[in-house]
C-alpha positions in Angstrom: -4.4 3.5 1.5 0.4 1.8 1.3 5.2 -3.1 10.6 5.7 -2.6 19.7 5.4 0.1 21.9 2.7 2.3 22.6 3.7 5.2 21.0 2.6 9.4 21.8 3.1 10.9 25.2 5.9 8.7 26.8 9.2 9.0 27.9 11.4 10.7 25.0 8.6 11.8 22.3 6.8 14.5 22.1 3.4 14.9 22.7 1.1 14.9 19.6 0.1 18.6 19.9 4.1 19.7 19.3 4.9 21.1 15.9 7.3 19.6 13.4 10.6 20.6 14.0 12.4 21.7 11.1 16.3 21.7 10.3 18.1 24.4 8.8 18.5 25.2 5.2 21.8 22.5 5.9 21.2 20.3 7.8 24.0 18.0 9.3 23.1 13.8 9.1 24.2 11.9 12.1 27.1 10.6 12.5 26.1 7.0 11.7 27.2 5.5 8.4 23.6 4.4 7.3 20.1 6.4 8.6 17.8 4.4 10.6 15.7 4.8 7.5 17.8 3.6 4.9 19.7 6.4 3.3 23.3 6.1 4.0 24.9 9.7 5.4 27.1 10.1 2.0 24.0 9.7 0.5 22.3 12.2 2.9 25.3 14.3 2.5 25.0 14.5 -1.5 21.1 15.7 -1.2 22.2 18.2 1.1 24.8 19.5 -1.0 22.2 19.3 -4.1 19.2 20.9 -3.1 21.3 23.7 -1.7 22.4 24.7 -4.8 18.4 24.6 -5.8 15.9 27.4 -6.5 12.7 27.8 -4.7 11.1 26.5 -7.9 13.3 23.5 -8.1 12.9 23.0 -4.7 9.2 22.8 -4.8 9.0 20.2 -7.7 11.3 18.1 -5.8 8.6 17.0 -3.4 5.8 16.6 -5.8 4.8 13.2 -7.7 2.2 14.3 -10.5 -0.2 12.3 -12.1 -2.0 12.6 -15.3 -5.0 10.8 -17.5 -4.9 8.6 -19.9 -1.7 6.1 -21.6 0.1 9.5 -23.2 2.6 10.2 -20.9 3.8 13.3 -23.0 2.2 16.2 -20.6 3.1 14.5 -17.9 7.1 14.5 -18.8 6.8 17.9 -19.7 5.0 18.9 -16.5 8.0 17.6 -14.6 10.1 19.1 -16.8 8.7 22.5 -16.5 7.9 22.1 -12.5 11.0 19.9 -11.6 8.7 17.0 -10.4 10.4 14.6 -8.5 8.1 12.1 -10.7 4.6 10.5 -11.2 2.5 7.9 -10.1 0.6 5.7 -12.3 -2.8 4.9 -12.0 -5.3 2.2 -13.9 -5.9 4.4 -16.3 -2.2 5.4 -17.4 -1.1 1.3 -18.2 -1.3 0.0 -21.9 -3.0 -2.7 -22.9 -2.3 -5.0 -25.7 -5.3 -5.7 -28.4 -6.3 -8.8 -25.3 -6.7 -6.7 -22.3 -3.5 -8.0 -20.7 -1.3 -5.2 -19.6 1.7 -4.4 -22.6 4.5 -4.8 -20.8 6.8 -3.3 -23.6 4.8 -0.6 -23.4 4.3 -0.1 -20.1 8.3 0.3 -19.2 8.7 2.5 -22.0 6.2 5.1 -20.1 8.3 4.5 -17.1 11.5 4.9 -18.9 10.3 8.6 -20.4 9.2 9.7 -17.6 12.6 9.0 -15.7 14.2 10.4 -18.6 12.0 13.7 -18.5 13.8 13.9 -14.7 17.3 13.3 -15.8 16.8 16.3 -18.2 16.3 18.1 -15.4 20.3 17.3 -14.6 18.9 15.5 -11.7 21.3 12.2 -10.9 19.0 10.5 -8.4 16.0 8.6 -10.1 12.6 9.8 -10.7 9.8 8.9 -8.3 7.9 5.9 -10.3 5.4 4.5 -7.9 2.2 2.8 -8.4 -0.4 1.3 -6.0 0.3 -2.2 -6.2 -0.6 -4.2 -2.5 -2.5 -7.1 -4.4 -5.8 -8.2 -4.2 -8.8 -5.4 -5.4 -5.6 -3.1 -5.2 -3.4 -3.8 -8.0 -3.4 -1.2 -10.8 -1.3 -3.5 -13.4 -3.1 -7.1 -13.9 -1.7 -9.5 -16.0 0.9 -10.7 -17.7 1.9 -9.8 -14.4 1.6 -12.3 -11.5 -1.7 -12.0 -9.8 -1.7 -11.9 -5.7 -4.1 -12.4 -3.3 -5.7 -10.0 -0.7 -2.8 -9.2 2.3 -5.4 -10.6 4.7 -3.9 -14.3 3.2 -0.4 -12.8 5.3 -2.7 -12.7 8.1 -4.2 -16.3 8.1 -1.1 -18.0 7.7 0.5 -15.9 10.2 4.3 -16.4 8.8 6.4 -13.0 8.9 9.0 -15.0 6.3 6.1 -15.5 3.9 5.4 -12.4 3.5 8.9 -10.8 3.2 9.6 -13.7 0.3 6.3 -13.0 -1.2 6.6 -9.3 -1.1 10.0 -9.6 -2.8 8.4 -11.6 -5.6 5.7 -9.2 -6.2 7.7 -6.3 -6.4 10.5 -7.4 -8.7 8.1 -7.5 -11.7 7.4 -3.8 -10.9 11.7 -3.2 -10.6 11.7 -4.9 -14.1 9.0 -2.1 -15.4 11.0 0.7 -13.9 9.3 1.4 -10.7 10.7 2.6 -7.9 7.9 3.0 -4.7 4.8 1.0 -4.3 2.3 2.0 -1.8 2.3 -0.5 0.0 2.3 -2.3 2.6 -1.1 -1.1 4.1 -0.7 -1.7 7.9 -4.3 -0.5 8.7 -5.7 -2.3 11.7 -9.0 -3.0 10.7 -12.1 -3.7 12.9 -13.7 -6.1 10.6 -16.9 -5.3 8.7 -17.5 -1.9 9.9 -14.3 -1.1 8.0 -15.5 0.3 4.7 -12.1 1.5 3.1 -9.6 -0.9 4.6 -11.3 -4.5 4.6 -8.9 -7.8 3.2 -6.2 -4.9 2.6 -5.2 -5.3 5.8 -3.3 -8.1 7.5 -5.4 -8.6 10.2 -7.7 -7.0 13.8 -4.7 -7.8 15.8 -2.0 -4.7 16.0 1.4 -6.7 17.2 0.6 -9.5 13.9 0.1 -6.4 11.3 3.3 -5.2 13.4 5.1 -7.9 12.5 3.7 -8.9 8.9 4.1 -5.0 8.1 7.7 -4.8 9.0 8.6 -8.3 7.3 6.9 -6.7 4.1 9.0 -3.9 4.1 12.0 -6.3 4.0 10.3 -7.7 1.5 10.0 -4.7 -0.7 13.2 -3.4 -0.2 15.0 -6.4 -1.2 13.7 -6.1 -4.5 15.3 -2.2 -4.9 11.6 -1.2 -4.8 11.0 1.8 -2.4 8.1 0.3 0.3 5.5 3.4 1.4 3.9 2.1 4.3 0.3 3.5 4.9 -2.3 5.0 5.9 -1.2 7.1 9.0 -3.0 7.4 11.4 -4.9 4.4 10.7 -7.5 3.8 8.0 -8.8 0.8 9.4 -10.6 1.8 12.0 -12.6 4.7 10.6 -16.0 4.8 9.2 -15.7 6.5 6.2 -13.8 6.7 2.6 -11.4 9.6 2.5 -11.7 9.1 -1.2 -15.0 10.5 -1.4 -15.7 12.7 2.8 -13.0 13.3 5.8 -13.2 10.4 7.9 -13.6 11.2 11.8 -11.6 9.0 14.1 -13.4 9.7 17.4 -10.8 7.1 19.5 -8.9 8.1 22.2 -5.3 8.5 22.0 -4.8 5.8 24.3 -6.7 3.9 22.2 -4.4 4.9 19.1 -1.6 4.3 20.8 -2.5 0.3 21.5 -4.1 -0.4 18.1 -3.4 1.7 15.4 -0.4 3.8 16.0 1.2 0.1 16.7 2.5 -1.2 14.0 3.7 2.2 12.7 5.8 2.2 15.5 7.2 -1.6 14.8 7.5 -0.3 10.7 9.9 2.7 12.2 12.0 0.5 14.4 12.5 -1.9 10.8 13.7 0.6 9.0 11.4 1.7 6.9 12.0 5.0 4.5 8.5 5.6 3.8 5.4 6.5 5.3 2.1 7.9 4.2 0.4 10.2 5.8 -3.6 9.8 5.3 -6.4 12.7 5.1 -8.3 11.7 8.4 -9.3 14.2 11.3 -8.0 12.7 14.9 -10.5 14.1 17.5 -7.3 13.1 20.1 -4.8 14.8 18.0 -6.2 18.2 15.9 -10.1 18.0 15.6 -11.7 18.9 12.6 -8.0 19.5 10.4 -7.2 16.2 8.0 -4.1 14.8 9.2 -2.3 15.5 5.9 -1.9 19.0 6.6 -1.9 18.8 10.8 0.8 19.5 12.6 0.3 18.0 15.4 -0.3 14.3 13.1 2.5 14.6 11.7 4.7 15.3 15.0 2.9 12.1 16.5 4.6 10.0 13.6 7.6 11.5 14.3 6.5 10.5 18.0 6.7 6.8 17.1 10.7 7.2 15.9 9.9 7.6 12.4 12.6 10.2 10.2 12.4 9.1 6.8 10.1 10.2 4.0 6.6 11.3 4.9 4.6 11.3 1.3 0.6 12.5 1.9 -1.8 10.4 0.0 -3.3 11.6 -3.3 -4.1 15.1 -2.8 -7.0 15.0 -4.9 -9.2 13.0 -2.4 -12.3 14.4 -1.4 -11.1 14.7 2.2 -8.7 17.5 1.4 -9.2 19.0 -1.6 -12.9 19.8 -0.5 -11.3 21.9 2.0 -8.4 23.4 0.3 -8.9 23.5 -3.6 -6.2 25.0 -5.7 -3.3 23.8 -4.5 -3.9 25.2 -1.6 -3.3 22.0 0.3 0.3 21.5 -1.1 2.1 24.3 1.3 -0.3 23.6 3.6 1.1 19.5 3.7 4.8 20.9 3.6 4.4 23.5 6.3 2.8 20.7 8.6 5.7 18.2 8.1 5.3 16.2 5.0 8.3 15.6 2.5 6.8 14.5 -0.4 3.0 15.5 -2.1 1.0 12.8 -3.5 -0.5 13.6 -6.5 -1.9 17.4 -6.1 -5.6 18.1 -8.6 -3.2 20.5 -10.0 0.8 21.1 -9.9 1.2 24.5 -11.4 -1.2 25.5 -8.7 0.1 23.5 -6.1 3.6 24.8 -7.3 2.8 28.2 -7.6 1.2 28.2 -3.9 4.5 26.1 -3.3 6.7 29.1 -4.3 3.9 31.7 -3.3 4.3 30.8 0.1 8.3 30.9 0.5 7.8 34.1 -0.9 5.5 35.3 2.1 7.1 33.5 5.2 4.3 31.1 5.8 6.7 28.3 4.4 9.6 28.6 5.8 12.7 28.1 3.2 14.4 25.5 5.7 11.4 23.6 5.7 11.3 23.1 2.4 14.6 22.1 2.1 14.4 19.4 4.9 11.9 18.2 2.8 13.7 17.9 -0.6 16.7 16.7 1.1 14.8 13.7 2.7 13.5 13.1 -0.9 16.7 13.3 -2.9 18.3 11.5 0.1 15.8 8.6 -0.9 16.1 8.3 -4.1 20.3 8.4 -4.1 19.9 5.2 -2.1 17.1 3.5 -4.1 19.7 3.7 -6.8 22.0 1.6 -4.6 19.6 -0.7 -3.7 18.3 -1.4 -7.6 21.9 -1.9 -8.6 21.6 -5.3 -5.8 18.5 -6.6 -7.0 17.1 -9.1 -9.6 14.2 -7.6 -11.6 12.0 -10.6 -12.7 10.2 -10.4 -16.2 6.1 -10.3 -15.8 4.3 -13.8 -14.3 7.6 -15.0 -13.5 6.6 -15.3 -10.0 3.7 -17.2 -10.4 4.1 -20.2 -8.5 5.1 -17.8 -5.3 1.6 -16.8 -5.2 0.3 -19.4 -5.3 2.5 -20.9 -2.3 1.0 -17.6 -0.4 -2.5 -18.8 -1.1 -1.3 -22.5 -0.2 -0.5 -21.1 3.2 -3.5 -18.8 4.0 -6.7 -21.0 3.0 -9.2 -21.3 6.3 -11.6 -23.9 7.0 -14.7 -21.9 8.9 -17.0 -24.7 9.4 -17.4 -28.5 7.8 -14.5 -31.5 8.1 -10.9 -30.4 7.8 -9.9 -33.1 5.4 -11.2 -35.4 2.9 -12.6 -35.3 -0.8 -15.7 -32.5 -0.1 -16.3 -32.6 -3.9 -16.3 -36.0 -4.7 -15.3 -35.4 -8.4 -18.2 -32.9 -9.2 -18.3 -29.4 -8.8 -21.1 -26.6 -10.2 -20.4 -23.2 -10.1 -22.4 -20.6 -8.5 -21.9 -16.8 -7.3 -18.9 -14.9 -8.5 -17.9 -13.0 -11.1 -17.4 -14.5 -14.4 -14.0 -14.2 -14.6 -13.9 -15.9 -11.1 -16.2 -18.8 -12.4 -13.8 -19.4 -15.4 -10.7 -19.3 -12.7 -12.6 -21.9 -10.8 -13.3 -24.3 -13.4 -9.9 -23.9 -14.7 -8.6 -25.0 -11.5 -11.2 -27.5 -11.0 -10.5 -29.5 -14.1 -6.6 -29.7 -13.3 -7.5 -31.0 -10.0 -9.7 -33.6 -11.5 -13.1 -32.4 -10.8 -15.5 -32.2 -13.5 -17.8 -28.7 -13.6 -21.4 -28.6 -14.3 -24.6 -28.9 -13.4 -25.7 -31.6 -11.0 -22.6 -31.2 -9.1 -21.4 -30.3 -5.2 -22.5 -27.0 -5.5 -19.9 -24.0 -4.6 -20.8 -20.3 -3.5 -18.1 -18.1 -4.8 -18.6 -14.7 -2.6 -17.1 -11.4 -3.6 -16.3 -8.5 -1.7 -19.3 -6.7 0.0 -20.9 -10.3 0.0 -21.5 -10.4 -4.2 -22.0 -13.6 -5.9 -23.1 -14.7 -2.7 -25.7 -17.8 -2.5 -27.0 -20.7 -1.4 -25.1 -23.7 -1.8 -23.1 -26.8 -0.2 -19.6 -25.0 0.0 -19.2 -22.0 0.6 -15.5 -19.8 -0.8 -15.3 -15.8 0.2 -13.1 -15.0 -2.4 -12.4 -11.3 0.3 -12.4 -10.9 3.4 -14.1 -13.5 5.1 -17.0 -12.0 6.9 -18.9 -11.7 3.7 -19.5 -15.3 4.7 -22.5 -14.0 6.6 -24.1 -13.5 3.7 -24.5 -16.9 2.5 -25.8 -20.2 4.0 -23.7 -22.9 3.7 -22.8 -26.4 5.7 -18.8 -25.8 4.4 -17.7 -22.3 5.0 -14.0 -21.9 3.5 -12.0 -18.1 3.2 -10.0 -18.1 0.3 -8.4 -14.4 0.6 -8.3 -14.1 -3.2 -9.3 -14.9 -6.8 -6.1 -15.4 -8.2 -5.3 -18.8 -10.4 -3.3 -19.7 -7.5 -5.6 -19.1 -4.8 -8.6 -21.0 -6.8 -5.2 -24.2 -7.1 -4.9 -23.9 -3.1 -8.9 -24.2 -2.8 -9.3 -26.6 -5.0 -6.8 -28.8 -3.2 -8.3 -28.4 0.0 -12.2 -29.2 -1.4 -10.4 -32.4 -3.4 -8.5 -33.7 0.3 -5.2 -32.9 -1.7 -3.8 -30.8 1.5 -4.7 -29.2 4.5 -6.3 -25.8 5.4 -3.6 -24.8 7.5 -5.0 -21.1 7.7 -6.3 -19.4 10.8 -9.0 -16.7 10.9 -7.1 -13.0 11.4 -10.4 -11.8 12.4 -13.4 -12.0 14.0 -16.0 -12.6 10.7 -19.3 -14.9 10.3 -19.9 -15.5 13.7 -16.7 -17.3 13.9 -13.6 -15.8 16.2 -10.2 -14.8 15.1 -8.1 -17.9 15.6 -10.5 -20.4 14.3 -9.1 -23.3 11.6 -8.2 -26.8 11.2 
């Protein structure tokens, strides 16, 4: 809720109903230098040789990434210090703000750096899991000082693999210089457009082969900046009618259908390289009816299917999809057993521990699983060491000006002239947030344009069609099909609300540059495709 073959019952991968197989407690790396995933096999060869000399216990924190409430980090370190958590994730409600509502940055990387610290105690070399949902637009948990990006659907208009690898690089070296390690992200989702209610401008596009290719570009991207890419939501949130956050989704598709849409650009993100993968909590009718995939068997064999050995992390495992079904931890042996490496965030890790441990114990985890697990993880980690020494951190808004080049690429003319002053100096405000208004004006008055009443009036229309009204220009500040909620001669998608993305609008409306952005999907009656 993080790349072209059709993937599942061909030549050479097992069929979707196969179990996991598991290694032995020591399990030998090929004999290539580096992993198709990443890891290099000294570094393979190190995690094997630590998390032998583990205990059940240690072993079980290794593949776990907590989570807590609030900014006060300090049960949080010593939960992984008493667990041996391989880290934590931060959510919204874990950053510090400064007195202006404005992330403190200072802050903020001291929370990172004590929770790293609270791993190293541990006598752990490798670095702590640090990871953070950060994919830009609705989905960013730390706002500014840091650079603002718009939705990934603005990788999908302007169609330009390079873009978003540079981009991506950008975004994520202001996390590196915080002290993260993983972002979930990229979400390669294929959505189906307004049916979608989870997925929406999160995703690149409709069309499997361009999230294919934007997906695997953007974990390039990532990676280039010694942040740890977690590409998500196997097996495909886009196409499902329901929030795992709050029920079990139900993906009725067939798995020929999977197999040409959404299990496609998994398949292109495992022939990149990438380490990470998330699995989601959705029930494949095709694959294991009725069982989430996080703790299926069988779903977690098909991503294997696709040629994919690195990292499988679950998402959070205090969604409504799962822990409805398995409270108590119950879902964390549960996850491992079925093939995942690493838990996301478990409602609690002394339960999910204990049941961990509990079920070593009793033979329905096997040890060697469990170590296959923790030796992918530490495996991981060892390298993202290497790969931080190599990069350039960048200090927060530094990379301004490459969102806004994003934007530049990305904005779409629906309907109304291509080129040309649309505004003709004048501009009032209607629709939007307030925040989005101010952006607006702000980028209106350095364009020239003068804001108030009287003038070319502007719809600005949120996600779920908010703001949305009637007016002479049109902007979805979203995915663009929330267009159909509002009338409008000039219908433009913007794909954010960033300062940069109201710059590129603004330029187009003023005739100050093209709208060289296409449509990634079908939306307002208009087909995918359509631009100047």
């Amino acid at each position: 809720m993080a790349g072209c073959t059709p993937a599942g019952n061909g030549a050479g991968s097992p069929s979707p109903a196969s179990p996991p197989t598991s290694s032995s407690p020591k399990p030998t790396a090929p004999s290539n230098p580096v992993l198709p995933w990443g890891p290099s096999t000294a570094n393979y060869d190190d995690a094997v040789a630590a998390v032998a000399a583990m205990s059940t216990e240690e072993r079980a924190g290794q593949v776990m990434v907590g989570f807590y409430a609030g900014t006060d980090p300090t049960g949080q370190q010593q939960a992984i210090r008493d667990l041996h958590l391989a880290g934590s994730i931060i959510m919204g409600d874990n950053v510090p703000l400064a007195g202006d509502g404005t992330v403190d940055a200072d802050a903020m990387a001291a929370v990172t750096s004590g929770l790293a610290e609270a791993v190293a105690a541990d006598g752990r070399t490798w670095p702590a899991v640090i990871s953070v949902d950060q994919e830009g637009g609705q989905v960013a948990r730390l706002g500014a000082p840091l650079t603002g990006w718009p939705t990934p659907m603005t990788y999908g208009a302007a169609g330009d693999p390079a873009l978003v690898a540079t981009s991506m690089t950008a975004m994520n070296s202001e996390l590196a210089g915080l002290g993260f390690t993983m972002n979930h992200a990229p979400s390669v989702d294929v959505t189906t457009g307004a049916s979608d209610p989870t997925i929406g401008a999160r995703a690149y596009s409709a069309d499997p082969a361009l999230v294919g290719d934007l997906g695997s570009a953007a974990v390039t991207g990532i990676l280039e900046s010694g942040v740890l890419p977690s590409v998500k939501h196997f097996p495909g949130h886009g196409s499902v009618p329901a929030d795992s956050h709050l029920e079990l989704p139900v993906q009725t598709a067939s798995l020929e259908e999977l197999e040409t849409r959404d299990w496609v650009p998994f398949k292109a993100a495992a022939d990149s390289g990438a380490p990470v993968m998330m699995m989601g909590h959705i029930a494949v009718d095709a694959v294991d009816p009725g069982v989430p995939s996080s703790v299926s068997a069988p779903n977690y064999a098909a991503l294997r299917g696709l040629g994919f050995d690195g990292v499988i992390v679950t998402d959070a495992l205090n969604m409504a999809a799962v822990e409805e079904l398995y409270p108590g931890g119950q879902s964390a042996p549960r996850a491992l057993a079925a093939g995942a490496d690493l838990l996301l965030m478990p409602t609690d890790p002394y339960a999910a521990h204990a049941a961990i441990v509990a079920a070593v114990d009793d033979g329905s985890l096997p040890d060697e699983r469990l170590a296959e697990a923790a030796t992918r993880v530490v495996s991981l980690m060892l390298w993202q060491a290497e790969l931080a020494a190599e990069a350039d951190p960048a200090e927060p808004g530094e990379q301004a000006e490459a969102s806004g080049v994003a934007s530049a690429a990305a904005i779409t003319v629906l309907t109304g002239q291509c080129g040309g002053d649309l505004l003709n100096g004048t501009a009032s405000v209607v629709g939007g947030t307030e925040a989005d208004a101010q952006r607006f004006t702000e980028a209106a008055e350095a364009a020239g344009v003068t804001v108030g009443p009287g003038g070319t009036t502007v719809s600005l229309v949120g996600a779920g069609g908010t703001g949305a009204a009637p007016a002479d220009v049109a902007v979805a500040l979203d995915a663009p099909w929330w267009l159909e909620a509002v009338d409008a001669p000039v219908e433009i998608a913007g794909y954010g609300n960033t300062p940069g993305a109201f710059a590129a609008v603004l330029a187009v409306l003023t005739g100050a540059a093209p709208a060289p952005g296409q449509l990634p999907v079908d939306a307002a009656g208009y087909d995918a495709g359509t631009g100047c």
